[in-house]
TILO-552455 format. One record per residue (C-alpha): residue in one letter; y, z, x. Coordinates in nm, 4 decimals, decimal comma. Layout:
<lumtors>
["A" [Y Z X]]
...
</lumtors>
This chain:
<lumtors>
["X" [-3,1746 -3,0581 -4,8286]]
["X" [-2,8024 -3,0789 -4,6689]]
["X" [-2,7885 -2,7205 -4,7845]]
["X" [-3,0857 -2,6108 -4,5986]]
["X" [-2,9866 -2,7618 -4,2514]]
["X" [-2,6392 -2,5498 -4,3104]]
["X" [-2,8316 -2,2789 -4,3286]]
["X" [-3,1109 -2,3560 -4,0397]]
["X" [-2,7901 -2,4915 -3,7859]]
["X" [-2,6092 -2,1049 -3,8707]]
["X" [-2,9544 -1,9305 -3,8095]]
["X" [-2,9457 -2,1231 -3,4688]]
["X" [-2,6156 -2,0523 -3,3690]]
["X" [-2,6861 -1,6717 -3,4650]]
["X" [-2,9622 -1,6812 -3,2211]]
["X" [-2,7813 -1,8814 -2,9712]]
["X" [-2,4551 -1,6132 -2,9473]]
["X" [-2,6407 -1,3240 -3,0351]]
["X" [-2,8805 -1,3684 -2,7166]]
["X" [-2,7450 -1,1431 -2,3874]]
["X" [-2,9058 -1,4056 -2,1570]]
["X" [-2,7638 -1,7567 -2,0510]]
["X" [-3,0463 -2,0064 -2,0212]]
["X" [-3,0043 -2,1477 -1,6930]]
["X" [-3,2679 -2,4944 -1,6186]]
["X" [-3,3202 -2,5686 -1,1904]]
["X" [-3,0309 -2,2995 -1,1120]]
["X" [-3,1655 -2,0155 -0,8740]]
["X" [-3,1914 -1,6827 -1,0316]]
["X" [-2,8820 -1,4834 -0,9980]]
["X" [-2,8722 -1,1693 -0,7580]]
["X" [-2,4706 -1,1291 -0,7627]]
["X" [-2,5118 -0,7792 -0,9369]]
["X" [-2,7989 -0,6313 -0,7741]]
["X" [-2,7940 -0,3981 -0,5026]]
["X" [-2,3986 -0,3071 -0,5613]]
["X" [-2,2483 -0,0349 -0,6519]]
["X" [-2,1204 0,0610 -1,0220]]
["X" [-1,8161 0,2374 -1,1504]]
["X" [-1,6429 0,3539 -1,4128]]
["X" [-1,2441 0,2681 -1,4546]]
["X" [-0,9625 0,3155 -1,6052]]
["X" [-0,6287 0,2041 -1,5523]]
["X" [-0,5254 0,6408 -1,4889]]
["X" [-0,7600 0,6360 -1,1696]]
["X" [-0,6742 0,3147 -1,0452]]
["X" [-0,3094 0,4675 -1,0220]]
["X" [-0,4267 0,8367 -0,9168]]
["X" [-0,6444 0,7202 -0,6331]]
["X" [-0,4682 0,4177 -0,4877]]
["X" [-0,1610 0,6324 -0,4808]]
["X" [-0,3619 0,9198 -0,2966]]
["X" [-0,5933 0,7328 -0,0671]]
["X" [-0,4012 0,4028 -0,0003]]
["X" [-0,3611 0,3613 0,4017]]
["X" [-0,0219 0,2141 0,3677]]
["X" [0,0941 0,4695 0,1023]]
["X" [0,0006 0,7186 0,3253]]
["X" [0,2187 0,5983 0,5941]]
["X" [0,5047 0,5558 0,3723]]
["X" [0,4587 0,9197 0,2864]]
["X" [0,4742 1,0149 0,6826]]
["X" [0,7658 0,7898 0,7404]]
["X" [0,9986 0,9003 0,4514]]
["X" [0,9469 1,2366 0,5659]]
["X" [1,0364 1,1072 0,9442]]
["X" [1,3447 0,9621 0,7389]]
["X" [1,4291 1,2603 0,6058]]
["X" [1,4324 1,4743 0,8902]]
["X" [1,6306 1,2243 1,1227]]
["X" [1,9010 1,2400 0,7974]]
["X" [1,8809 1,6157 0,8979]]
["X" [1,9630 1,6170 1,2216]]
["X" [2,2358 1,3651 1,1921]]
["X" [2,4058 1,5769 0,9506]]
["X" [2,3381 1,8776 1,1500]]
["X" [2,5147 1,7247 1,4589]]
["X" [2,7559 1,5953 1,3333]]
["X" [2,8900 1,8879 1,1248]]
["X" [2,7559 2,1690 1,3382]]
["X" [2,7935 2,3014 1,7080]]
["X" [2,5113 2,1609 1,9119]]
["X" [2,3253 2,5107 1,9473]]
["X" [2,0780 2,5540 2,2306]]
["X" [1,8524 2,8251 2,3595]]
["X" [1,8029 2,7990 2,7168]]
["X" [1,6175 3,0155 2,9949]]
["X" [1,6026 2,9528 3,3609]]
["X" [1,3992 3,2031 3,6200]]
["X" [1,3834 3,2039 3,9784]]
["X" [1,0585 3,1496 4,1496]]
["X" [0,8424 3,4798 4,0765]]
["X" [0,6172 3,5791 4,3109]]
["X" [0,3286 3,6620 4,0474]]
["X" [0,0100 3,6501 4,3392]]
["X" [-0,0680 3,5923 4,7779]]
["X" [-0,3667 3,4142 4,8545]]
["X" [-0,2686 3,5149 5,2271]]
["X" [-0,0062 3,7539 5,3664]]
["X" [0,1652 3,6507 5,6625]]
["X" [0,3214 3,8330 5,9480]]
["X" [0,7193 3,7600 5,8635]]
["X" [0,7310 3,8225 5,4915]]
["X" [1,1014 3,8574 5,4821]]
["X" [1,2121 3,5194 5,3162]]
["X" [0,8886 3,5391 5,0670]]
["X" [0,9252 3,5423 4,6709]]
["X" [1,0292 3,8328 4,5067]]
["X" [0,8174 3,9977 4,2189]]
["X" [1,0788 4,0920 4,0320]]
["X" [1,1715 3,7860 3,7550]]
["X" [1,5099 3,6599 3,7625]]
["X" [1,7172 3,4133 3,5984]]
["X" [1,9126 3,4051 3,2736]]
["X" [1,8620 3,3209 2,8889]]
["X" [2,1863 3,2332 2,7240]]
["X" [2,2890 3,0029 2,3698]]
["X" [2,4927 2,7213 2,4604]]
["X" [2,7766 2,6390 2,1943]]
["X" [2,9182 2,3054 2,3524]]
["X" [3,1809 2,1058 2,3100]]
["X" [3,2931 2,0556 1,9385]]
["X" [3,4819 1,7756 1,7894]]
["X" [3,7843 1,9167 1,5626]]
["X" [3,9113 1,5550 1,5272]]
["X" [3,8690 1,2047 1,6481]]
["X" [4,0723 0,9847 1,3761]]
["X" [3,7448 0,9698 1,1086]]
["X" [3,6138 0,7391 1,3997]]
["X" [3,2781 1,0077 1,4547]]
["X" [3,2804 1,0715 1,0270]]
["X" [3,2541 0,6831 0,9841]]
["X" [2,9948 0,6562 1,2444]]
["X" [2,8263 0,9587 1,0775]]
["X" [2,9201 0,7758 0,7375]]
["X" [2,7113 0,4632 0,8572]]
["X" [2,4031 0,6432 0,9846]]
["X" [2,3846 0,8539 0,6844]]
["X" [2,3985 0,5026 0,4510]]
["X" [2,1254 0,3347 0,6570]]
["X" [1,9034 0,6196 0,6600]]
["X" [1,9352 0,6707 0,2896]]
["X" [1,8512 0,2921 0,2386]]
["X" [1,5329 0,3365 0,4323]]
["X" [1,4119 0,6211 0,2256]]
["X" [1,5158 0,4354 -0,1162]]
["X" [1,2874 0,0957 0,0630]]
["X" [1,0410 0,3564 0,1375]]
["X" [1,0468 0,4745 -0,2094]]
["X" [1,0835 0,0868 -0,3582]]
["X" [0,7943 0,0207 -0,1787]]
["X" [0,5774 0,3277 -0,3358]]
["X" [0,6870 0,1681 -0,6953]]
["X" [0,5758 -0,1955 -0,5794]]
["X" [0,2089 -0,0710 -0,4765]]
["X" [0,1885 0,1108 -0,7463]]
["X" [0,2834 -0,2164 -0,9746]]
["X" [0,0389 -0,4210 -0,7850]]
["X" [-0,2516 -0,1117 -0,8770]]
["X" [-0,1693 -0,1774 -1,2338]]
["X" [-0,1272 -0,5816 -1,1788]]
["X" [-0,4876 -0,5652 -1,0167]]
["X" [-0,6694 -0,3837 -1,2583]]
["X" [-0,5029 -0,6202 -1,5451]]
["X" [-0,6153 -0,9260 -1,3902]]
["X" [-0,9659 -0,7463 -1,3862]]
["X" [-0,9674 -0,7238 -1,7205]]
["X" [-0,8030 -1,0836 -1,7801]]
["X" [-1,1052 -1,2470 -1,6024]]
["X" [-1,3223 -1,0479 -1,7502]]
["X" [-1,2009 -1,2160 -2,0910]]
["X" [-1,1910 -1,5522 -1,8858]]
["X" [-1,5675 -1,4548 -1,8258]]
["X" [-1,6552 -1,3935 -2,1834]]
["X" [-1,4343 -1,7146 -2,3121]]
["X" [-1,6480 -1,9214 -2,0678]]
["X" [-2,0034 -1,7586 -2,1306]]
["X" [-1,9033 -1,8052 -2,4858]]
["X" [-1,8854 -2,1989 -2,4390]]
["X" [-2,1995 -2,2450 -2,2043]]
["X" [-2,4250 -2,0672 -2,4892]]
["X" [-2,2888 -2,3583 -2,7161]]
["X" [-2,3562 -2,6252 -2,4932]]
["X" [-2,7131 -2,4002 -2,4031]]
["X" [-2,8077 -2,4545 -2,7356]]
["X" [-2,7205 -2,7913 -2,7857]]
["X" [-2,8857 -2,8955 -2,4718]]
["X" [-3,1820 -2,7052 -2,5471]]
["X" [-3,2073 -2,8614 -2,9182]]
["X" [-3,1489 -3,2310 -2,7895]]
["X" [-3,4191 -3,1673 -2,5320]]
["X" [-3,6791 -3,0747 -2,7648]]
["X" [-3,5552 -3,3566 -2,9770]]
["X" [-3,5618 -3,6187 -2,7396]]
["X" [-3,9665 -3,5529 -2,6698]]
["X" [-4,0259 -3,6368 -3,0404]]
["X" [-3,7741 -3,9361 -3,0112]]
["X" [-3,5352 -3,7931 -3,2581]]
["X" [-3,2600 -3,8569 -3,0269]]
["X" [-3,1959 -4,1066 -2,7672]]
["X" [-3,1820 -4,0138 -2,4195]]
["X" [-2,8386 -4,1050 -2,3906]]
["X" [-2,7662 -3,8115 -2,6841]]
["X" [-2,9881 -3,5699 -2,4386]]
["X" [-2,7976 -3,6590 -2,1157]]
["X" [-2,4790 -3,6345 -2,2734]]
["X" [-2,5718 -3,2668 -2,4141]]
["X" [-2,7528 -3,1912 -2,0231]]
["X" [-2,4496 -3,3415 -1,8405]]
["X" [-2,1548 -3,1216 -2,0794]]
["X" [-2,4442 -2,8255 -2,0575]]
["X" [-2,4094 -2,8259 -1,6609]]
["X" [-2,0218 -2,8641 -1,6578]]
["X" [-2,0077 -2,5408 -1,8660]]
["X" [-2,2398 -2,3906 -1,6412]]
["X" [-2,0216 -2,4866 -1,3320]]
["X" [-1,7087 -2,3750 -1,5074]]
["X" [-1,8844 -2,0452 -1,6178]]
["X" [-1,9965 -1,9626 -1,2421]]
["X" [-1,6460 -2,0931 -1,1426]]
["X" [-1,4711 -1,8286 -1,3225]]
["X" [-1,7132 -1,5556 -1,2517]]
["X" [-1,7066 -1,5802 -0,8839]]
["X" [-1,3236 -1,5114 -0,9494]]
["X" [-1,3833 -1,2235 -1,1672]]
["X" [-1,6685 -1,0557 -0,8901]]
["X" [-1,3686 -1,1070 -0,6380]]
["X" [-1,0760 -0,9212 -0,8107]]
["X" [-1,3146 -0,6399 -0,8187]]
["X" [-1,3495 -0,6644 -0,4237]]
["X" [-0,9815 -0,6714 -0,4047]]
["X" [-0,9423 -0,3822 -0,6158]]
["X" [-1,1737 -0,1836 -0,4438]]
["X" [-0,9783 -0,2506 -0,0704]]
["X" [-0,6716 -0,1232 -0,2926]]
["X" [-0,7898 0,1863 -0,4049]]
["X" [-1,0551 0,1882 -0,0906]]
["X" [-1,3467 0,2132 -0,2494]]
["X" [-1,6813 0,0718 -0,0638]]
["X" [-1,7035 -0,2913 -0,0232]]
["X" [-1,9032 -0,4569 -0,3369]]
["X" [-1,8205 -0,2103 -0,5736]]
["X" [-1,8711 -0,3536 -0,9511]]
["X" [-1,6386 -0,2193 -1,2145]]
["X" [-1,7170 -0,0939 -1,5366]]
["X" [-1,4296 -0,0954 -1,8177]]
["X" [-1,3534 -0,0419 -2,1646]]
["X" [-0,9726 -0,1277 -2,1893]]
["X" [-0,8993 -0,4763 -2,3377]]
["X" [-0,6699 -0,7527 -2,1817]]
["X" [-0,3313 -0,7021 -2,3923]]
["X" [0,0160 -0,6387 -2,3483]]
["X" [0,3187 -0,6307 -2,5677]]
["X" [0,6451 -0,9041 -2,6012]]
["X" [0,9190 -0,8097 -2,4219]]
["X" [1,1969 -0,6041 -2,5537]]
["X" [1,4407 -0,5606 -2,2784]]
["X" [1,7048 -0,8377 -2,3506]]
["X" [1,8764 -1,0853 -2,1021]]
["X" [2,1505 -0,9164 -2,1069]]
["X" [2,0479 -0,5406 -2,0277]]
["X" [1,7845 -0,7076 -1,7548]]
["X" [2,1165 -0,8518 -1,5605]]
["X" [2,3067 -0,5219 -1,5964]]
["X" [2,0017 -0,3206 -1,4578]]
["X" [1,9623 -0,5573 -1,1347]]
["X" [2,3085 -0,5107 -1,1053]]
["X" [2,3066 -0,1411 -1,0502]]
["X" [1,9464 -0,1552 -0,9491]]
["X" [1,7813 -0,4478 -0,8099]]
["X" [1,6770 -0,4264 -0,4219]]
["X" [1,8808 -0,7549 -0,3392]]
["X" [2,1730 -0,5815 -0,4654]]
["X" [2,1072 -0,2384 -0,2943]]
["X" [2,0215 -0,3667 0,0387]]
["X" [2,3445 -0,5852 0,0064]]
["X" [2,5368 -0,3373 -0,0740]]
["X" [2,4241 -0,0760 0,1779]]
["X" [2,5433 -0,3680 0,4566]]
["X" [2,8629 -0,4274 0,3124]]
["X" [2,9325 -0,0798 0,3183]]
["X" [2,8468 -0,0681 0,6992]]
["X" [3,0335 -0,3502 0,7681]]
["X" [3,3519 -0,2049 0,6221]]
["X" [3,3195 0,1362 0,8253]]
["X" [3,2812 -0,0923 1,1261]]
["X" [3,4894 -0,2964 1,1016]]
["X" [3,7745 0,0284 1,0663]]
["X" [3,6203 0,1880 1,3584]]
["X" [3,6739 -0,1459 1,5440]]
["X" [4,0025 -0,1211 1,4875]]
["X" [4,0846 0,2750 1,5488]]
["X" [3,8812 0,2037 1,9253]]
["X" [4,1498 -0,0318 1,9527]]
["X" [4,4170 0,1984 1,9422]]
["X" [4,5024 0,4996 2,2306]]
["X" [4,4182 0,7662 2,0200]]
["X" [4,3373 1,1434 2,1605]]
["X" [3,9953 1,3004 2,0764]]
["X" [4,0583 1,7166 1,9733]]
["X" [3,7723 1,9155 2,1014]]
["X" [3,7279 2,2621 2,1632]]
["X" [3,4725 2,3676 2,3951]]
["X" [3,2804 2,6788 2,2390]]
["X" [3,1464 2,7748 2,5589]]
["X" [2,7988 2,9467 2,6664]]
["X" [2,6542 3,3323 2,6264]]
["X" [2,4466 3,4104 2,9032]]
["X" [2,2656 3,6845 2,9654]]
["X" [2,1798 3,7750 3,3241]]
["X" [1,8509 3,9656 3,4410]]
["X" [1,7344 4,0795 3,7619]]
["X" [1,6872 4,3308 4,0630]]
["X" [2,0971 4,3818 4,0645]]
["X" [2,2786 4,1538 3,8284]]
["X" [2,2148 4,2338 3,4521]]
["X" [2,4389 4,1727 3,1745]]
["X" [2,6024 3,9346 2,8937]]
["X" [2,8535 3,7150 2,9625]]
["X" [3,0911 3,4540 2,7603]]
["X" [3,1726 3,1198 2,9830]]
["X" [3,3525 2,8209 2,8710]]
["X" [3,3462 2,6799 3,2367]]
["X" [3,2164 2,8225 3,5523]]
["X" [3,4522 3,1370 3,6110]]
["X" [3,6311 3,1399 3,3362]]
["X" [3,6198 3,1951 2,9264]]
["X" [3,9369 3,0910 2,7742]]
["X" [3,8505 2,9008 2,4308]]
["X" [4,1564 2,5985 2,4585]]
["X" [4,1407 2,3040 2,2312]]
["X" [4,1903 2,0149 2,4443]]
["X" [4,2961 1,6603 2,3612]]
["X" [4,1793 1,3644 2,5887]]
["X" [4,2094 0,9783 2,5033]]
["X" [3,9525 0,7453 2,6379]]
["X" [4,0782 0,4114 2,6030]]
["X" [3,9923 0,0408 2,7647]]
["X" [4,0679 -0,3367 2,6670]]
["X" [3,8559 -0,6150 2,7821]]
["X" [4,0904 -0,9533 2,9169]]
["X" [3,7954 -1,1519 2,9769]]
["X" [3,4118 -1,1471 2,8927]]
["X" [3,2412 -0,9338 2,6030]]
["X" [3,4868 -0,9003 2,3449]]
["X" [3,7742 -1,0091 2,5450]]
["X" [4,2033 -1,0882 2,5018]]
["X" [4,1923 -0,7123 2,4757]]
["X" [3,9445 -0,6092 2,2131]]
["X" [4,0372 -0,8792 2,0006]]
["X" [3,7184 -1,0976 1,9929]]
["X" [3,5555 -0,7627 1,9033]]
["X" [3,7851 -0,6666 1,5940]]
["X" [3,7332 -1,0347 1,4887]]
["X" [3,3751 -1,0313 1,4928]]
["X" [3,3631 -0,7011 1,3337]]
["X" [3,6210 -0,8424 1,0510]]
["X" [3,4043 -1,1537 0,9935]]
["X" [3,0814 -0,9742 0,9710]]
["X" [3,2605 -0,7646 0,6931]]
["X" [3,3126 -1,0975 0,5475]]
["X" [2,9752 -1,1998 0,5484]]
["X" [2,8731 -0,9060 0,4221]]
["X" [3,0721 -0,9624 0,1358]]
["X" [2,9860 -1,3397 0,0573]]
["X" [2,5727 -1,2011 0,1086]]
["X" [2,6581 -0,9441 -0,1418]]
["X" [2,8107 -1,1899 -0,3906]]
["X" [2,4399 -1,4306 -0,3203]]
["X" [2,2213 -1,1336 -0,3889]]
["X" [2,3946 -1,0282 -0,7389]]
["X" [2,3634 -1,4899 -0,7821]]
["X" [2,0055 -1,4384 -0,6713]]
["X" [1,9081 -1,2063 -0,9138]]
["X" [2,0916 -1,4024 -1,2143]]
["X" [1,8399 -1,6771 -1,1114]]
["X" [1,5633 -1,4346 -1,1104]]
["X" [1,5982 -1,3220 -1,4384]]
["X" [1,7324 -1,6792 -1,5510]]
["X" [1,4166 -1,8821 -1,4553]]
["X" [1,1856 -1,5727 -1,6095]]
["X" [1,3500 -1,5488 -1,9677]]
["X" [1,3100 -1,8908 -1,9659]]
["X" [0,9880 -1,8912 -1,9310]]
["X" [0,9440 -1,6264 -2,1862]]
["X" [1,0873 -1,8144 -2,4114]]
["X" [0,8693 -2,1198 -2,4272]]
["X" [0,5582 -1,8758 -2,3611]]
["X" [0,6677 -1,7262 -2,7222]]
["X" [0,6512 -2,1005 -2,9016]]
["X" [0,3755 -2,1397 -2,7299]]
["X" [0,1511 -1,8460 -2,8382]]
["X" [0,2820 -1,9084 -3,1683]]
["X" [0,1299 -2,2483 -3,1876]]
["X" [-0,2457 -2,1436 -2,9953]]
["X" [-0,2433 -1,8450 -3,2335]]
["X" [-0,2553 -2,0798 -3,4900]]
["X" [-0,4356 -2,3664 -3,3246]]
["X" [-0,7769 -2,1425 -3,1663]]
["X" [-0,9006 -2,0945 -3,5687]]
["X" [-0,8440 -2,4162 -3,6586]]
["X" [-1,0568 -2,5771 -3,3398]]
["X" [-1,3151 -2,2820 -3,4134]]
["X" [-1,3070 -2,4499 -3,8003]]
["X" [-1,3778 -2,8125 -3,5862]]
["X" [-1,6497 -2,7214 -3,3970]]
["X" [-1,8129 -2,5558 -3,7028]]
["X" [-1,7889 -2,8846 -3,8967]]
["X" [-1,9075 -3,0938 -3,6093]]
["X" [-2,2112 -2,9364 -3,5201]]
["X" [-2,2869 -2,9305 -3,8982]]
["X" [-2,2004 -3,2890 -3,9091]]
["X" [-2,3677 -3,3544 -3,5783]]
["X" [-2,7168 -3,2055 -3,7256]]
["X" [-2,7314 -3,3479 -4,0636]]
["X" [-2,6726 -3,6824 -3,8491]]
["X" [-2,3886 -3,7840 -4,0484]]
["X" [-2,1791 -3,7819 -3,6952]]
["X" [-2,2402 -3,8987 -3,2791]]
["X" [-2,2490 -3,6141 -3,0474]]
["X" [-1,8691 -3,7205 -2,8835]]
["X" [-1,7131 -3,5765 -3,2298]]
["X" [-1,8738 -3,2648 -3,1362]]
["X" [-1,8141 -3,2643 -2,7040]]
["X" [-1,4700 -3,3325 -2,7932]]
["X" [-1,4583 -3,0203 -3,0426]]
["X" [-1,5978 -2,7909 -2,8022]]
["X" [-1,4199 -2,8731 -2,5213]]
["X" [-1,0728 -2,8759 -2,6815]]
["X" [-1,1608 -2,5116 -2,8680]]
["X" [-1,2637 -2,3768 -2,4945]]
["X" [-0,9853 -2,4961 -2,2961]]
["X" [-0,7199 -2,3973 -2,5513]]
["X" [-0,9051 -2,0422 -2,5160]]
["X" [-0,8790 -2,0226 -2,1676]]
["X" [-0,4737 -2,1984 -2,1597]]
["X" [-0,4418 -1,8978 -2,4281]]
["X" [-0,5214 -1,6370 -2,2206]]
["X" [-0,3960 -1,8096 -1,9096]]
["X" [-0,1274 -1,8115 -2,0953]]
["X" [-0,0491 -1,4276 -2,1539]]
["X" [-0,1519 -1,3397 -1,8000]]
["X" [0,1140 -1,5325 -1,7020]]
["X" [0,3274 -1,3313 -1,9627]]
["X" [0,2389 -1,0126 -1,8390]]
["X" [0,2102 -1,1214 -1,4892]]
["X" [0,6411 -1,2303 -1,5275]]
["X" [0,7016 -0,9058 -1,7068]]
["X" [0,5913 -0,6710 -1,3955]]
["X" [0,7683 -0,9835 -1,1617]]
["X" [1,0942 -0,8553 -1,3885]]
["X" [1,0456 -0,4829 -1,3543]]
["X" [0,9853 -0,5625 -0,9516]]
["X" [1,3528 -0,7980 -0,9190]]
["X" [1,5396 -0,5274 -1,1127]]
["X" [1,4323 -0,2309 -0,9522]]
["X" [1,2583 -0,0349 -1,1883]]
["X" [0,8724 0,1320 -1,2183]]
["X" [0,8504 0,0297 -1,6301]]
["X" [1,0775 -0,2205 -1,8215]]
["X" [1,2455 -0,0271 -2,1030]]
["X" [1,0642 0,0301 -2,4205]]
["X" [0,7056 0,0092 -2,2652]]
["X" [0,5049 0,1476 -2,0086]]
["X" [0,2843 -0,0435 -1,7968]]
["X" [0,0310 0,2661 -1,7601]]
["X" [-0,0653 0,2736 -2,0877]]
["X" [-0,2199 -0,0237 -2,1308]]
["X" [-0,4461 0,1150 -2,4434]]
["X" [-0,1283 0,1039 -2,6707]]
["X" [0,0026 -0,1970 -2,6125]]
["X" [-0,0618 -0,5202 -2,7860]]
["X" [0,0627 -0,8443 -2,8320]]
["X" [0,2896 -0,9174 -3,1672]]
["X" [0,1981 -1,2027 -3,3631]]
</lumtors>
């Protein structure tokens, strides 16, 4: 007899898991999926069409190429004559609506004027004061087209952090479906049982009342799985509502960049660092052209002077001018020097050179705090890493032997030879340490593409985060 109640209790739960439908008593009928659009996706298009149709991206494109050319023309200024084309005409009499009597001071219909190049004035030398300035522009541009890039590599992290957590609720979703077609069947038995007075009513309203909690929970955690998709579609900018349809699985492999290669890559690497960096370099050219303004020191230029070309009724021709009569090329030497007493910068100059020293100072001790910052970074995450690897080692091992529990309490629970606590307890415990489980490695991953982000790199070495299909985590 024990035997056949074994077998009737695993012909139940057969029917109970192998059903696609959750029975649902007084809940209104659920319309979440209808009227939406569906999708097929992978983790490729996620990247390929977030990177090609996000608004932001888009404007980081425009702007690096802004970047880009302003690098351009300071380079071109500074280490070129400021070439200009320039034409001027006289007024041109081109048309008379009315002829007058005394047309002796009226237009003439011949053009006249002149188009010339203008070479300017060119700096030969100014002390390395201009080449530092130059120097300082040139760093700060080329920071804002590495953020600009940064910034491309951090969307396109967040595409592939999106679609993960997709499919990490989507595993939520099934862990928690999972548990209310336990309690579904339970409640379902107990209710049927109850009517014959097999059970007590306390039994039944103990299976209803742990039947509706699991159906809360499940709804819970679906709602949150319905709204990743939402925020993945405003990513990638697909239409509001859009329901995705996948076949990749929720994994993702242990870490193999060490502690120790993680700090020397932030070091070189990081963002912190960089932007750091990129100020204390500007500091230090400012504060030496602080100090050069200081000093009475004459500017070298040569003034390259203009070619003009002349047209007209009588003059016509090509002409060379440095100045106005005259084309002598003469290298010419001026200083332009002035020290403030009082006000701005005063006790001549030398509240300006002090600032300018103490900001190089600064920049040095910030330096020093983003290198400290990103030790704590990595710190506080291989930490974490650590204890997540004890812990996965224990749930891997703990998940079959609740699974083992519930088994033998629902057995027990049906040949009446236990209460139904033994088995609410067993349940419960086997379906939270599912969901802390997977909790668990989304947190994981979530730290690992945190890491990649502090250091300054697209994938940690020894995986990729694009290829999600051949990754896995190690036992």
């Amino acid at each position: 007899m024990t035997h056949i109640k074994v077998v009737l209790c695993i012909l139940l739960l057969s029917y109970a898991y192998g059903r696609d439908d959750i029975y649902v008593q007084e809940a209104s009928e659920d319309f979440s999926l209808r009227a939406k659009v569906t999708k097929p996706l992978s983790l490729n298009i996620v990247i390929e069409q977030g990177m090609r149709k996000s608004f932001d991206e888009n404007v980081r494109k425009n702007s690096k190429e802004i970047l880009e050319n302003n690098l351009q023309n300071k380079k071109e200024r500074f280490y070129y004559p400021n070439l200009k084309l320039t034409l001027e005409t006289s007024n041109t009499k081109i048309g008379a609506l009315k002829n007058g009597n005394d047309s002796l001071k009226g237009n003439s219909k011949d053009a006249r004027g002149s188009a010339g190049l203008e070479l300017g004035d060119y700096t030969l030398f100014n002390w390395g004061k201009d080449y530092l300035q130059y120097l300082n522009d040139e760093e700060q541009i080329k920071r804002n087209i590495d953020v600009n890039d940064e910034e491309s590599r951090k969307f396109k992290q967040t595409l592939i952090h999106s679609y993960t957590k997709l499919l990490f609720y989507k595993e939520l979703v099934k862990i928690k479906k999972e548990q209310l077609r336990n309690a579904s069947f339970i409640y379902r038995l107990n209710k049927e049982k109850v009517g014959i007075k097999k059970i007590t009513k306390h039994e039944y309203y103990q299976a209803r009342s742990e039947y509706l909690r699991s159906q809360q929970e499940y709804y819970t955690e679906k709602l949150k799985y319905e709204s990743t998709h939402e925020e993945l579609a405003q990513l990638i900018d697909d239409p509001p509502g859009t329901i995705y349809i996948t076949r990749e699985e929720f994994k993702h492999d242990q870490i193999r960049l060490s502690k120790k290669d993680a700090m020397k890559i932030g070091y070189r690497e990081s963002p912190y660092v960089k932007d750091a960096n990129s100020k204390t370099n500007v500091s230090n050219r400012s504060y030496e052209i602080a100090l050069r303004d200081n000093l009475p020191l004459p500017k070298i230029t040569m003034n390259l002077g203009t070619y003009k070309h002349q047209f007209g009724e009588t003059d016509n021709g090509t002409r060379h001018r440095t100045i106005d009569g005259d084309n002598d090329l003469e290298v010419v030497a001026t200083v332009k020097a002035s020290w403030t007493i009082f006000g701005d910068g005063g006790l001549l100059n030398r509240r300006k050179i002090a600032n300018s020293r103490l900001e190089k100072e600064n920049s040095k001790l910030t330096s020093n705090q983003a290198r400290r910052q990103v030790e704590a970074y990595v710190t506080k995450l291989y930490l974490e890493f650590s204890n997540s690897h004890d812990m996965i080692k224990i749930l891997n091992v703990r998940i079959p032997t609740l699974k083992k529990r519930v088994d033998l309490a629902l057995s027990r629970y049906l040949e009446k030879k236990a209460n139904y606590n033994d088995f609410h307890l067993a349940l419960v415990e086997l379906f939270e340490t599912q969901a802390s489980h997977m909790n668990l490695l989304w947190e994981y991953y979530s730290n690992k593409i945190l890491l990649a982000k502090i250091i300054g790199v697209e994938d940690l070495p020894g995986e990729r985060f694009d290829l999600i299909n051949n990754q896995g985590i190690k036992k």
